[in-house]
N, C-alpha and C positions, 0 to 999 in steps of 0.2 A: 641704549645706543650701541651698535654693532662698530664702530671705522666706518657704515657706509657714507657714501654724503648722499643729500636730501638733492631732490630734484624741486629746482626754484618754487614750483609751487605746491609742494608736500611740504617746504621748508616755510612758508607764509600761513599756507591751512597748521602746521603742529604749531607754531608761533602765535596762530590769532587764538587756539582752544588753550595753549598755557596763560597768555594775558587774560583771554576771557576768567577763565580761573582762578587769578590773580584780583581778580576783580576793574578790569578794566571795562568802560561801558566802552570805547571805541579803540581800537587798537592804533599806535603813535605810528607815523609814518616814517619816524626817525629815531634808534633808540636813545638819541639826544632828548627828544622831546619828550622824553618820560620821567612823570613826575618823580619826588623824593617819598612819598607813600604808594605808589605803584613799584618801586622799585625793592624798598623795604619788605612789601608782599610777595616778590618775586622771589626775594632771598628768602624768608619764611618758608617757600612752596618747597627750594631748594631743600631747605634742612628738613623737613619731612621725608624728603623722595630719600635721602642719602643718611637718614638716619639709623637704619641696622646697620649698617656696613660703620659708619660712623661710632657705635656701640659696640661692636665688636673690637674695633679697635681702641677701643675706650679699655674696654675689660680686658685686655692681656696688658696693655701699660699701666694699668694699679694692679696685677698680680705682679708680674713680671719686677716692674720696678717700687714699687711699697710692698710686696707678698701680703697683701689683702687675699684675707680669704672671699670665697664664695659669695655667699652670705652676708658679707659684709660693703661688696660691689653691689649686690642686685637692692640691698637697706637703700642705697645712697640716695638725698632729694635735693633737690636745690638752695634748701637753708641747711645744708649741712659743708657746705661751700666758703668758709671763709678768704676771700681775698686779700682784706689788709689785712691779716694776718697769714696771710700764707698757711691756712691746715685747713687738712679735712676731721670732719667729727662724724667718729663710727658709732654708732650706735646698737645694744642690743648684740653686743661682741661676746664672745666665747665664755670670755672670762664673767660674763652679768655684767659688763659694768660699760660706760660711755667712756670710749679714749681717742685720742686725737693721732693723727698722724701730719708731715711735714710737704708741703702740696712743692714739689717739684719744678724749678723757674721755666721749664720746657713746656707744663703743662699749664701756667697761667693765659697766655693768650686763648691756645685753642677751644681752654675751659669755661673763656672770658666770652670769647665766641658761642660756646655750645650754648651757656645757660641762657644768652640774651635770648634763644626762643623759645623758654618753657614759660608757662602762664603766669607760676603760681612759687613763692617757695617751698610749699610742700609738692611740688614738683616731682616726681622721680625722674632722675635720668636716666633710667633704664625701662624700658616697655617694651612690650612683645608689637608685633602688626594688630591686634585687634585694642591698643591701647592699654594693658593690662600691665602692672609693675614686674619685673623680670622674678624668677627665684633662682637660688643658688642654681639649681640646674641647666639655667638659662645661661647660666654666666659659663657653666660647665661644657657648652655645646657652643658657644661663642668663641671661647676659648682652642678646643679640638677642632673647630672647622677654620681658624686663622692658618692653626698651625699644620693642619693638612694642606691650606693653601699653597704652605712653601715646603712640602715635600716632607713634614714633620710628622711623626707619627706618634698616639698612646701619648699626646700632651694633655695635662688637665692643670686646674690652678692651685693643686697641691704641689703639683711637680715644681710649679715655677715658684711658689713659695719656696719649697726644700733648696732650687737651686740659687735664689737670693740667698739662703742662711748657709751654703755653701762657698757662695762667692766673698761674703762676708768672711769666712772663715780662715781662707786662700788670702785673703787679703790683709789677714794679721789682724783684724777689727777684735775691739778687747769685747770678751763676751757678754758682758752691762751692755755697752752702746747695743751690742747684736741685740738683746735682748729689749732692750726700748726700741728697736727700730719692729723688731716683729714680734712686739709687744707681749713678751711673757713673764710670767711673775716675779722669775726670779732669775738669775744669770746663768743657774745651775741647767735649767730647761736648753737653752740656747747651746750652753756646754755639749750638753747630752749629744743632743739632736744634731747639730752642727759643727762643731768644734773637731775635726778629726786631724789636724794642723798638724801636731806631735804623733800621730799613725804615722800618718802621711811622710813626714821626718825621716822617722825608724824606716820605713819601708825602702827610702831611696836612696839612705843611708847602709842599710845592708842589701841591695840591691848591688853597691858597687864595693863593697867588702869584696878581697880578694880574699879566698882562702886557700890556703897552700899545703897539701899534703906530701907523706913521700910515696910512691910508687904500689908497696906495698899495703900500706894502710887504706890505700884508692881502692885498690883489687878487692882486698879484704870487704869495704863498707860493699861495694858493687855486687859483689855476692850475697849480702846478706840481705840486700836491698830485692834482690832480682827472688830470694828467698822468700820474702813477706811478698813480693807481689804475687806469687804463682799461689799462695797461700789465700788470697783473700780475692782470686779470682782474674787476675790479671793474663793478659798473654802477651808473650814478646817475640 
């Protein structure tokens, strides 16, 4: 659909070929009059037509907001879904081993939504157009063409990892939780990689250090300074 509108009867002919396909033998003359399993099939037809767009936006909100790697989005199947429990279970994860992550109250509904139309528990939620299970890849070109959408550029779903264990960091999160939340062995990992809190400290802290010289000791450094640069290539 472009914005345009349909002329009355392009807009009865696309309407009777969607119900036809729907499986309707006669098209209702009132969308009152349609039944509660023609209608269920209509919503079905929906989440087909709108399901890559629906996936893509799937896969930046488990990088983004759980920093789910790759590989670990395109894994994902419909028994791996817990709702009374609230988690998802990753499977075949970095570390060799099966772990669980914390399912997000924002994404219970739409989740609740998605999965009522896959077949099967072993389901995948994620397929290419020809039906085929995504791979890390997929998730990697879902991801860059979201974020090209809104003028983003050289995004991928490492970046949004890094920038969760960033945010976390910034945030004063002690480095244990960091590290359960993006699941690495040990606290020390989380540390390494994310932790740059106390940098970040020092830097803004001698950022605003005055330091105060007298006249001569200026002149002097300034010389010596302008010395090393013409030495090492510099022009002024």
């Amino acid at each position: 659909m472009n914005g345009n509108q349909y002329y009355p009867c392009s807009f009865h002919k696309r309407m009777r070929k969607i119900l036809a396909e729907a499986g309707a033998k006669t098209a209702p003359s009132n969308p009152k009059a349609m039944s509660e399993e023609l209608l269920q099939a209509l919503e079905h037809m929906r989440f087909h037509i709108q399901r890559q767009r629906d996936q893509m936006v799937l896969a930046v909100t488990l990088c983004s907001f759980l920093g789910m790697r790759p590989s670990e989005v395109a894994r994902l199947e419909n028994r791996d879904i817990d709702f009374s429990a609230r988690l998802l279970s990753l499977r075949e994860t970095k570390s060799q081993e099966d772990q669980k992550l914390p399912m997000l109250s924002f994404l219970v509904q739409p989740l609740e939504r998605y999965t009522s139309h896959l077949v099967d528990s072993q389901s995948p939620l994620f397929v290419n157009t020809q039906g085929a299970k995504w791979e890390r890849r997929d998730v990697a070109v879902a991801v860059s063409r979201y974020a090209a959408e809104h003028g983003i550029k050289n995004v991928t779903p490492q970046k949004l990892r890094a920038t969760l264990g960033a945010t976390l960091s910034r945030l004063k999160i002690e480095p244990a939780l960091t590290a359960v939340i993006l699941r690495h062995k040990d606290a020390a990992t989380a540390l390494r990689h994310y932790n740059n809190r106390e940098l970040e400290d020092a830097r803004q802290c001698l950022e605003g250090v005055k330091i105060t010289t007298d006249a001569q000791l200026h002149q002097e450094y300034m010389r010596e300074y302008n010395r090393i640069y013409t030495l090492v290539g510099g022009e002024r």
